[in-house]
C-alpha positions in Angstrom: 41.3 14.4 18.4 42.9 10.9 17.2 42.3 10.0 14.2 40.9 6.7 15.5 38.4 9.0 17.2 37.7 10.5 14.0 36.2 7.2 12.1 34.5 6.3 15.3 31.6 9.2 15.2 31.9 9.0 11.7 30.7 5.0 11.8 28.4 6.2 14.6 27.1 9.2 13.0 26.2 6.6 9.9 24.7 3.6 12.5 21.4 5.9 12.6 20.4 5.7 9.5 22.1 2.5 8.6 19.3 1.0 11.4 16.5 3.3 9.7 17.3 1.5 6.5 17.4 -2.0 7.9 14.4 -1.6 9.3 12.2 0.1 6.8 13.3 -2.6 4.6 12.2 -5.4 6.4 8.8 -3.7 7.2 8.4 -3.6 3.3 9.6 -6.5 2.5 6.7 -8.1 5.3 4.3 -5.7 3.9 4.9 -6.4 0.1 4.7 -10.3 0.7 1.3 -9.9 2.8 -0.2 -8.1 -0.2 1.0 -10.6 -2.7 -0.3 -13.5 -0.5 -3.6 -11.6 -0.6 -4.1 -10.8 -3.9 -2.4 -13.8 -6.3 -2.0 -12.9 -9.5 -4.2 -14.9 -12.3 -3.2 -17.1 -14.3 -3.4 -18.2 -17.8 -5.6 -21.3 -16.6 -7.8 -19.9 -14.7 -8.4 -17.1 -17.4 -9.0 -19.4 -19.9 -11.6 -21.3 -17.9 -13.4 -17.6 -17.1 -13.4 -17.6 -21.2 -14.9 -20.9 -22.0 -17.7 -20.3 -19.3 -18.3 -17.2 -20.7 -18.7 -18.3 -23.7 -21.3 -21.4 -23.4 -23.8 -19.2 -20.9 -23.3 -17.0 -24.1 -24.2 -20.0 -26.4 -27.2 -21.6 -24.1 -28.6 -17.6 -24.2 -28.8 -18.0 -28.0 -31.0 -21.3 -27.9 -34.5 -19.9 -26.8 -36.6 -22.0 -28.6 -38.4 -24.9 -27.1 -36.8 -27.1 -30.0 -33.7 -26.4 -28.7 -34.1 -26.1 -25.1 -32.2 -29.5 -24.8 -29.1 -28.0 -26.5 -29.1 -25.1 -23.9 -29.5 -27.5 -20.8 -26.7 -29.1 -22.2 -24.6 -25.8 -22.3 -25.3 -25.1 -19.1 -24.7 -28.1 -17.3 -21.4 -27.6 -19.2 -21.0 -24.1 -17.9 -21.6 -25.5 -14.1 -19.2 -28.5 -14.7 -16.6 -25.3 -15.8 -17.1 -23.1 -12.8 -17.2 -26.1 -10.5 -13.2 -27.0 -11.9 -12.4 -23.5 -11.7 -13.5 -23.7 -8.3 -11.3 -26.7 -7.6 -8.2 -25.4 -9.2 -8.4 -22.0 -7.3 -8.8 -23.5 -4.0 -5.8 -25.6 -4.9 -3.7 -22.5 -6.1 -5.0 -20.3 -2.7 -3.4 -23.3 -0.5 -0.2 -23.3 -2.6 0.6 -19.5 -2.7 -0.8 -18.9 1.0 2.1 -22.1 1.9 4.9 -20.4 -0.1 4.1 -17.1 0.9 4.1 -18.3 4.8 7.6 -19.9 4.4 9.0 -16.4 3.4 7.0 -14.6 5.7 8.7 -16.8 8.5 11.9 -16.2 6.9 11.9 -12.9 7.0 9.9 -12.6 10.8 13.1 -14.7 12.0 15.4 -12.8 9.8 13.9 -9.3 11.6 13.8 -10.5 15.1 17.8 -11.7 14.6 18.6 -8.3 13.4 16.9 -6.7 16.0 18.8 -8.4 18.4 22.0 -7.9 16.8 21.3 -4.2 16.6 20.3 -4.1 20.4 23.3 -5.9 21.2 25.5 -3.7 19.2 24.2 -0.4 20.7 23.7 -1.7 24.0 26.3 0.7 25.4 25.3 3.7 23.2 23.2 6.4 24.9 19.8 6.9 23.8 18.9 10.2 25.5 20.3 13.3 27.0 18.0 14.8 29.8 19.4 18.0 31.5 21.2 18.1 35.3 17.9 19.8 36.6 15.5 17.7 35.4 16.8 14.9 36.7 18.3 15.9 40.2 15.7 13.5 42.3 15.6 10.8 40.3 19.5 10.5 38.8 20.3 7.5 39.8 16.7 5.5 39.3 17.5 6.6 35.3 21.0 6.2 35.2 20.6 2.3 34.0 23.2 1.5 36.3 21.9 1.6 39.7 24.5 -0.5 41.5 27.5 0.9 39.3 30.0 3.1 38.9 29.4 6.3 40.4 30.3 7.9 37.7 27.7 7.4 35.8 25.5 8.7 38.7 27.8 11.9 38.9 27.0 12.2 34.9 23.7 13.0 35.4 24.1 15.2 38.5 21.9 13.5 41.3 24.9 11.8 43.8 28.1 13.8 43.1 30.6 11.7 44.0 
């Protein structure tokens, strides 16, 4: 053996799991990106409005008195006017995170379909399968992948010796 032959099934005996890699990584990287689209984080705004809602329904509670039945109306029509904003402002955040998120989930869909194609290219010519002479003795040269070439690739798997 060359020495040249040598670093070739070494980089081929590495190609396996190099591919395995690749490709779990983009399935994560999809999958992470879905979940975050999902499930945006809060933020400090939308926390804060939570709080101050809170905290007049907890205020217009206190006022149960007919004297100061006014004052809770009041509250809660403050309360309403709260939720009704923090309606607005999530909707608005939903659109912008579901947008970002889209653009890298179309970055990396295109990104994965390119490197699947380079990978296919690449190990076009590689074998994927070894089937034994016997098994295949009808049926050699439908599962050669070269029908109309060489023979020796028919011969290989034993069905047309020639």
């Amino acid at each position: 053996m060359g020495e040249g032959e040598i670093l070739d099934e070494q980089i081929s005996s590495l190609a396996a799991p190099f591919v395995f890699f690749v490709v779990i990584a983009f399935q994560f990287a999809t999958k992470r990106l879905q979940d975050l689209k999902k499930g945006a984080s809060k933020t400090d705004k939308e926390m804060q409005l939570r709080g101050e809602i809170k905290q007049l329904l907890k205020e217009a509670a206190t006022y149960s008195q007919p004297s100061t039945f006014a004052q809770a109306a009041k509250l809660r029509r403050m309360a309403a006017a709260k939720e009704k904003e923090l309606a607005n402002y999530q909707a608005h955040l939903t659109q912008e995170v579901k947008q970002s998120y889209d653009l890298y989930l179309k970055v990396i869909f295109i990104t994965k379909v390119l490197i699947h194609i380079v990978l296919a290219l690449w190990f076009w010519s590689s074998p994927v399968a070894s089937v034994s002479q016997h098994l295949v003795q009808p049926f050699g040269r439908l599962l050669s992948g070269k029908i109309w070439g060489s023979t020796a690739t028919v011969s290989r798997l034993g069905s047309y010796p020639g």
